[in-house]
Structure formats: C-alpha cells, structure tokens
C-alpha positions as CSV (number, residue, x, y, z in Angstrom):
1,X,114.2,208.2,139.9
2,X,114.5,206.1,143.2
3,X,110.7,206.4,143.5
4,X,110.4,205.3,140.1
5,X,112.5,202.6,140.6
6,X,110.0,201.5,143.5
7,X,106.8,201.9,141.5
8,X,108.3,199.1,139.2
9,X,109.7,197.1,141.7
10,X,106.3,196.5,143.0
11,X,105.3,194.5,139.8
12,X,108.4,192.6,139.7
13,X,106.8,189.4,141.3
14,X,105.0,189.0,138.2
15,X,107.5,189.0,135.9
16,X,108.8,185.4,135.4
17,X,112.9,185.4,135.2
18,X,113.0,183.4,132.8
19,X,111.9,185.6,130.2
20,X,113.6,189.1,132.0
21,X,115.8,187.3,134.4
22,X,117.6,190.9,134.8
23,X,114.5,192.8,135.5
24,X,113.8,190.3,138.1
25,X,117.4,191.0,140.2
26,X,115.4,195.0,141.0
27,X,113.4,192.4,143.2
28,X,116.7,192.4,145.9
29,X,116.9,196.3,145.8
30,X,113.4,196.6,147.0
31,X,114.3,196.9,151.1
32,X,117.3,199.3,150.0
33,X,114.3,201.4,147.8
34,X,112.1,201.9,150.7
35,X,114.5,203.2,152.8
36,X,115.6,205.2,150.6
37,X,112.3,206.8,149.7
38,X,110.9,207.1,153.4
39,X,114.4,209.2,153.6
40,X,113.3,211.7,151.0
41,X,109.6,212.0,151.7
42,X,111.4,213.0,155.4
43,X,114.1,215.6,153.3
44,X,111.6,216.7,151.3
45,X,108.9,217.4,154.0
46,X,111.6,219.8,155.9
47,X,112.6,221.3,152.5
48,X,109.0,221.8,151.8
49,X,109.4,220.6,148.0
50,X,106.3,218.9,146.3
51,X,108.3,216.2,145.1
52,X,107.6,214.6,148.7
53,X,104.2,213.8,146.6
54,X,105.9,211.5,144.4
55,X,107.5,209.8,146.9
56,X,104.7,209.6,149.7
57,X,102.2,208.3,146.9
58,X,104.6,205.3,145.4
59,X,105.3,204.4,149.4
60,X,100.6,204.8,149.1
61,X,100.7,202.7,146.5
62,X,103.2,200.2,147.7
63,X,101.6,199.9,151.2
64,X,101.6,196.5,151.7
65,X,105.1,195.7,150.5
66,X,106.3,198.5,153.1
67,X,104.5,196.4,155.3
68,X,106.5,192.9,154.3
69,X,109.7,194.8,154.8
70,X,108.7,195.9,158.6
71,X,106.4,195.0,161.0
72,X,104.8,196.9,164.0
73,X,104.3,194.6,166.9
74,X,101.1,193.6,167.8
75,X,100.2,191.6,170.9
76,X,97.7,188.3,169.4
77,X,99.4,185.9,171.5
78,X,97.1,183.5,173.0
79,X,97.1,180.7,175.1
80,X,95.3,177.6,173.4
81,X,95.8,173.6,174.3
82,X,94.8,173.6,170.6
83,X,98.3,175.1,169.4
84,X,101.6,173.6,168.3
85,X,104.3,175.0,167.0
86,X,106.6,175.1,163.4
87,X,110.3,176.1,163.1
88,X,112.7,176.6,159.8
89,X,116.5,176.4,160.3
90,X,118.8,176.4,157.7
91,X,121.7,175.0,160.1
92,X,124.2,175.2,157.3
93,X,125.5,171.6,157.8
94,X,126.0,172.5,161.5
95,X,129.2,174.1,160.6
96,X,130.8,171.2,158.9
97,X,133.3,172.9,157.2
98,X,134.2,175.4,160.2
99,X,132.5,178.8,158.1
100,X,132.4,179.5,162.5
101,X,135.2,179.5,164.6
102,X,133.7,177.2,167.0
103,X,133.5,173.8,167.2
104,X,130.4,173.5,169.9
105,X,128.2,174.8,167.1
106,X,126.4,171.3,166.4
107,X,125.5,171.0,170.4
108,X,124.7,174.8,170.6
109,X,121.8,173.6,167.7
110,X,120.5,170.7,169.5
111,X,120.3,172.7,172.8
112,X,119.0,175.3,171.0
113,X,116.1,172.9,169.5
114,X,115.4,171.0,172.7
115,X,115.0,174.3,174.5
116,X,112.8,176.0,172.6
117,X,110.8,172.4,171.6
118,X,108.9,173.3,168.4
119,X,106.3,170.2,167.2
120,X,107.5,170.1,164.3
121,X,111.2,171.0,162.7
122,X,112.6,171.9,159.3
123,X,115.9,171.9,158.3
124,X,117.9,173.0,155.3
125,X,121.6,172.0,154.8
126,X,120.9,169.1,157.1
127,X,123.9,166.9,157.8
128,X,123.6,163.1,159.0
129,X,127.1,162.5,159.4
130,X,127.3,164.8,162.3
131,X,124.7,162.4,164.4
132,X,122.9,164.6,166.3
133,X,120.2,162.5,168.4
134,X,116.9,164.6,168.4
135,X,115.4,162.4,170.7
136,X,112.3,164.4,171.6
137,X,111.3,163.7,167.9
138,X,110.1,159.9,167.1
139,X,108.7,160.9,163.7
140,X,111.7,162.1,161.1
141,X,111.7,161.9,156.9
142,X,115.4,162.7,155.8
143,X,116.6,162.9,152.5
144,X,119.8,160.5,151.7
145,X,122.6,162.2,150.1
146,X,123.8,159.2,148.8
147,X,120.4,158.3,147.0
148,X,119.3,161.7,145.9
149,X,123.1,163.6,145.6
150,X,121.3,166.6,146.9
151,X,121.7,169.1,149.9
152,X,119.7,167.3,152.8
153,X,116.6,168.4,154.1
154,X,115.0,167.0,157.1
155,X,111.7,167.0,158.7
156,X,111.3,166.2,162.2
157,X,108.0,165.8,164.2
158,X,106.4,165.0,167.5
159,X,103.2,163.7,165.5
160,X,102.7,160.9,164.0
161,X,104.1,161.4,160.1
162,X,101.4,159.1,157.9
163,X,103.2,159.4,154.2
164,X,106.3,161.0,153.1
165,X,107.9,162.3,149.5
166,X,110.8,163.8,147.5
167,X,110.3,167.0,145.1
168,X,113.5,166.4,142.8
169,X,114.9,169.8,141.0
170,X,116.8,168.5,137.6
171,X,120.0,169.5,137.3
172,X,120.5,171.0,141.2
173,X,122.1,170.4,144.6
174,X,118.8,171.3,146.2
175,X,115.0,169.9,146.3
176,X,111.7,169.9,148.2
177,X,110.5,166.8,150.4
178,X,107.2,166.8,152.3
179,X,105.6,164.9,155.2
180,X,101.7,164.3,156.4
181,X,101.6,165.4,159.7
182,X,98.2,164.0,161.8
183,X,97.9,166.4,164.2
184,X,94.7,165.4,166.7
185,X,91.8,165.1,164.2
186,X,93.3,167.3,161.6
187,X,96.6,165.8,158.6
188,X,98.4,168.9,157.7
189,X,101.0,167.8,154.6
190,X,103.7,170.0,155.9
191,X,106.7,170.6,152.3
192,X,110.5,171.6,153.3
193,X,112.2,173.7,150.3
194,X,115.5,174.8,149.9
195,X,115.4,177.1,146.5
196,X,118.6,177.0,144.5
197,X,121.5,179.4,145.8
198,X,123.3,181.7,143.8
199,X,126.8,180.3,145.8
200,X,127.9,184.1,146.6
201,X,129.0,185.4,149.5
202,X,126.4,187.2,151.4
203,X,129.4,189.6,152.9
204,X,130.8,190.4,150.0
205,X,132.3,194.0,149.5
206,X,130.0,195.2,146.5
207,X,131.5,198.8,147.0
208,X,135.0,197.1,145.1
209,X,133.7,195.0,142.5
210,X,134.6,196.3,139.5
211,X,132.1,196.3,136.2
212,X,133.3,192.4,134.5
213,X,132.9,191.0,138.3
214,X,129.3,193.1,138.8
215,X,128.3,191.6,135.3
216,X,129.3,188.2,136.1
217,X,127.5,188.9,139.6
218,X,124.2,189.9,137.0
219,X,124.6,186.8,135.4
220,X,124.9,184.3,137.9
221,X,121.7,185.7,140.0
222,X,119.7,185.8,136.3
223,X,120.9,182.4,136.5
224,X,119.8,181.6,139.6
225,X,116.7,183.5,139.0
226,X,115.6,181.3,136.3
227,X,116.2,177.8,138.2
228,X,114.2,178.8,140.9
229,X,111.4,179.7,138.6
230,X,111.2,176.2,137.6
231,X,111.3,175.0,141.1
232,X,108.8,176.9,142.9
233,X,106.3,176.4,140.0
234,X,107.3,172.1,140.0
235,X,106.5,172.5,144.1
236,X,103.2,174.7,143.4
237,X,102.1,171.9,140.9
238,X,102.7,169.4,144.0
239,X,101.0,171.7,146.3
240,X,97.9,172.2,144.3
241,X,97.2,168.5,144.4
242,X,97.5,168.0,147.9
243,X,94.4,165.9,149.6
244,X,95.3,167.8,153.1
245,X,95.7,171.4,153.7
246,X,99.2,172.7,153.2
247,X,102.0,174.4,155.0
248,X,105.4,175.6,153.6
249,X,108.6,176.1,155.0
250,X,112.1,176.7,154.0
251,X,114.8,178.9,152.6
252,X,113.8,180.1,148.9
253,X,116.9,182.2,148.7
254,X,114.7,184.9,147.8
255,X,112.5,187.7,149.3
256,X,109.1,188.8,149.6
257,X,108.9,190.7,146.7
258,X,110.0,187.9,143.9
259,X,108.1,185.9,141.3
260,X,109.1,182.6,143.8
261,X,107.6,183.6,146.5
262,X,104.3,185.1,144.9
263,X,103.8,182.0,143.4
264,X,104.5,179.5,146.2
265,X,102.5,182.0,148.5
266,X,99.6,181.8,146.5
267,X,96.5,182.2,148.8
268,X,98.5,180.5,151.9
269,X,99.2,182.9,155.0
270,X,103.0,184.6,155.5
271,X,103.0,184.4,159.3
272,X,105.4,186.6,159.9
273,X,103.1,189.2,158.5
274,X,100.4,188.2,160.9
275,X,102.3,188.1,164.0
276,X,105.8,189.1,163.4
277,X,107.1,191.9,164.5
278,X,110.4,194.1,162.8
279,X,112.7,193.3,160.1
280,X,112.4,189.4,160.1
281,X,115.7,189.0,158.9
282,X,116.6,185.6,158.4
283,X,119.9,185.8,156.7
284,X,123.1,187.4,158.1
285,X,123.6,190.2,155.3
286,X,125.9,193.0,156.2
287,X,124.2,195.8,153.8
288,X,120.5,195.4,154.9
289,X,117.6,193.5,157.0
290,X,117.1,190.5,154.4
291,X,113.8,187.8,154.9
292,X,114.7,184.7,152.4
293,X,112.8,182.3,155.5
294,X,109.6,181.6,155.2
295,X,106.8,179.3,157.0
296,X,103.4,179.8,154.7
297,X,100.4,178.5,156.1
298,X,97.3,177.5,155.4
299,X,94.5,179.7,156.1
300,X,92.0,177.4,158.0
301,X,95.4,178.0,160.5
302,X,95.8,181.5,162.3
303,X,99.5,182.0,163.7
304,X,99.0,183.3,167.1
305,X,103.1,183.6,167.4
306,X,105.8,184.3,165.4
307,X,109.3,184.9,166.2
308,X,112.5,185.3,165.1
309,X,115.6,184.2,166.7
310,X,119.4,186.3,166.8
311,X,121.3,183.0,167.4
312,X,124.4,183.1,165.9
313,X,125.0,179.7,164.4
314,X,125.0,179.8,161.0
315,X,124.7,182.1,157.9
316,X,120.5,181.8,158.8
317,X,118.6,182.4,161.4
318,X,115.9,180.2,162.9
319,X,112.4,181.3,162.9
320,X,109.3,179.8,164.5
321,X,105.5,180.4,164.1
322,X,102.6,179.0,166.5
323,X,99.8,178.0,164.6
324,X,96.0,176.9,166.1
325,X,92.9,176.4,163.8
326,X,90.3,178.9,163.3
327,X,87.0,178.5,165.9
C-alpha cells in the first residue's frame, strides 16, 4: 500500500487542485512515503521477501523525486569574478508579534544579512515599520502595505534595478513583485513570491486531532491548494512574457512534488538540486525535513553554490545560491 501510495504521488504535480484539490494534499506526504519505503525495501531485504521488488522499483521509478527529497554533496564550488549571489528569507515580520522569545531578533537579521552579503535579497513577510537600514543595498522595490493591503515583499539589490512591478493575487494577503536587475552586461528580471498560506500551525500535534478537526484541516489545505493554483499559473503567465531571462524566488508554501511548483519551475533550474546538499529544509516542521524555499534559475545561469542556513529566527530558514553564466 505505502508503495502504492508513492507510485501515485509521483503524478500528483499534474493534477491541478482545483479540480481534485484532495488528491493534491498526497503531495505533502511524499518525504514521509519515501522514508517509509527505503525502510521496507531495508526490512524486506533482511527478511528476504520479494515484495522488496515492489518497493525498490517504485523508489526506480521515482528516482528523481528521491533525489528532490535529499541530496548527496558534491564539491562544484568555484571561484569566478563572474559570480554573485541570491538569497530568500521569509523573516516573518522580524518577529513583530514576539512568535520568538527574543527581542534582538530584527538585529540578529540585519547582522545576519550584512555578514553573509548576498547581491541581491528577497524577503517574504517584510516589515517597514521595524526600520532596518540595509545600507549595503542602494537599489530596493518594496511593496506598500497601505497601497496594496498585502503581506510585504521586498527586493533588495547591490545592482542597479532598471524597472520594477506588482503581481496582485485577488482576494489574498499575499502577491508577487519583480525587479530587472542589470548585472555587468547581462538584465536578469529577478520575481519575489509568497504563495498563499494555509494559516496552520506548522507544530501542530496531528497525533490528537480528532476526525471533524482532520476534516476541517482537509478542507482548509484543498482550500489553499486551489488559490495557489491560480497564483503560480497568473505569475507563470508574467514570467512567460519576460524580455530578460528570469529568476524565481520565494516561499510557495508548498514542496517539490506539487502542481505549483511544477508549473512555476517550468524549464528554469532548482539550485538546490544542482548544488545543494541534504534535506534543504526551509521550514521549521517538527514531523519531517520540509523544502517550501525555492530560488529557480535560469538555465543560461549555472549555480556554483547553494546553501542552506540553521539560523533560528523565524518559522523559515534563509537559503542562498551563487549563480555565474555558462562559458
């Protein structure tokens, strides 16, 4: 059954939620299913039962997703005056509403930033009010709360930003905005997206819930499921009309193996699949490893870097990619 369950997760990214929104959910369970099956290809290989067939061919089969849940180091790194570097950070409002027990948080952020100096910055959950000088970065586009009545997003860069936009999602707290980077001879049009959230606690105790709260749970990810359909597919549309080559970053509040991020993948590079290394996890889960962070790249770009930071400072982790063009 588990390896089954597997076999059809694999096909779930093509399945848009909003016609089976419920089918879609299996996408979440996919990490848990892998375990889960390397387990029992290793019980059933010391039990010497064939049904470690059926579970070593759907893992076969699946190779590539196995390979989006965990990578093997590999050493690419390499030194290049031609390289600069991309971080996503969903800073949570820099702890406006004390989720931490610390009040430092916002200055831990900024020293965190101007340590590790990335060219170019994007942040979900942005917060102006807390007046964070970023002075290392001349170049910003910001949305403003009280235009747009949406979660900020922010986009800071050491390049010089040429044009700038807004992606609106109707009927949402979050968007998309997007900024053209010149960077040397080369204008990359780099988008920030924050995917609608389902609003649940990521450390809720799903051992207690009982079956009307699990249903209602159902529900509100279908729900969920279905306005982020709608808003990767309204920032694809953007994205296929772009005059510049294209990199993605943000927090799409859902993982590898969804119909979002198939389609705002399309043919652009993952580069944590390049030149990460482990889990990724981006997002402080309690059951298992969980990648909702993404940075997508165009392929004319080869990340020569990736990395993923253990900083504890909000409910996401930071992660940061170093890109150069292709010789």
């Amino acid at each position: 059954m588990v390896a089954l369950l597997l076999l059809l997760s694999f096909g779930l990214s093509y399945i848009p939620p909003q016609t089976f929104s419920l089918i879609s959910i299996l996408s979440l369970s996919v990490p848990l299913l892998i375990v889960l099956n390397i387990i029992f290809v290793v019980y059933w290989t010391v039990k010497l039962k064939k049904q470690v067939i059926l579970s070593l061919l759907v893992l076969v089969v699946g190779y590539n997703q196995v390979l989006s849940f965990y990578k093997f180091s590999e050493d690419n790194h390499q030194l290049s005056e031609d390289t600069f570097t991309v971080m996503s950070y969903n800073v949570r409002l820099f702890n406006l509403y004390n989720w931490i027990d610390d009040t430092t948080i916002p200055s831990k952020i900024q020293n965190f930033i101007t340590k590790e100096s990335p060219s170019i910055v994007c942040f979900q959950e942005y917060d102006s009010s807390t007046n964070l000088d970023f002075k290392t970065y001349l170049y910003k586009h910001k949305t403003n709360p009280s235009t747009y009545n949406k979660s900020e997003l922010a986009i800071l860069s050491t390049y010089k930003i040429l044009n700038t936009g807004f992606i609106d999602f109707p009927n949402s707290a979050n968007s998309a905005i997007y900024a053209d980077v010149v960077i040397k001879t080369d204008t990359l049009r780099v988008y920030n997206v924050h995917l609608q959230s389902s609003g649940i606690d990521a450390n809720v105790n799903v051992e207690t819930l009982d079956s009307e709260q699990s249903n209602k749970l159902l529900k509100r990810l279908g729900i969920t499921f279905k306005a982020q359909q709608s808003q990767a597919e309204r920032v694809a549309a953007h994205v296929a009309k772009s005059p510049y080559k294209v990199l993605i970053c943000g927090d799409f509040n859902n993982t590898v193996y969804s119909y979002v991020y198939r389609i705002l993948k399309g043919n652009l590079l993952d580069t944590f699949e390049t030149s990460g290394s482990g889990f990724g996890r981006t997002f402080d889960f309690k059951y298992f490893p969980v990648r909702i962070d993404f940075i997508l790249a165009d392929k004319s770009y080869k990340s020569v870097k990736f990395q993923n930071y253990d900083v504890p400072y909000s409910d996401h982790f930071p992660i940061l990619t170093e890109l150069t063009l292709h010789k």
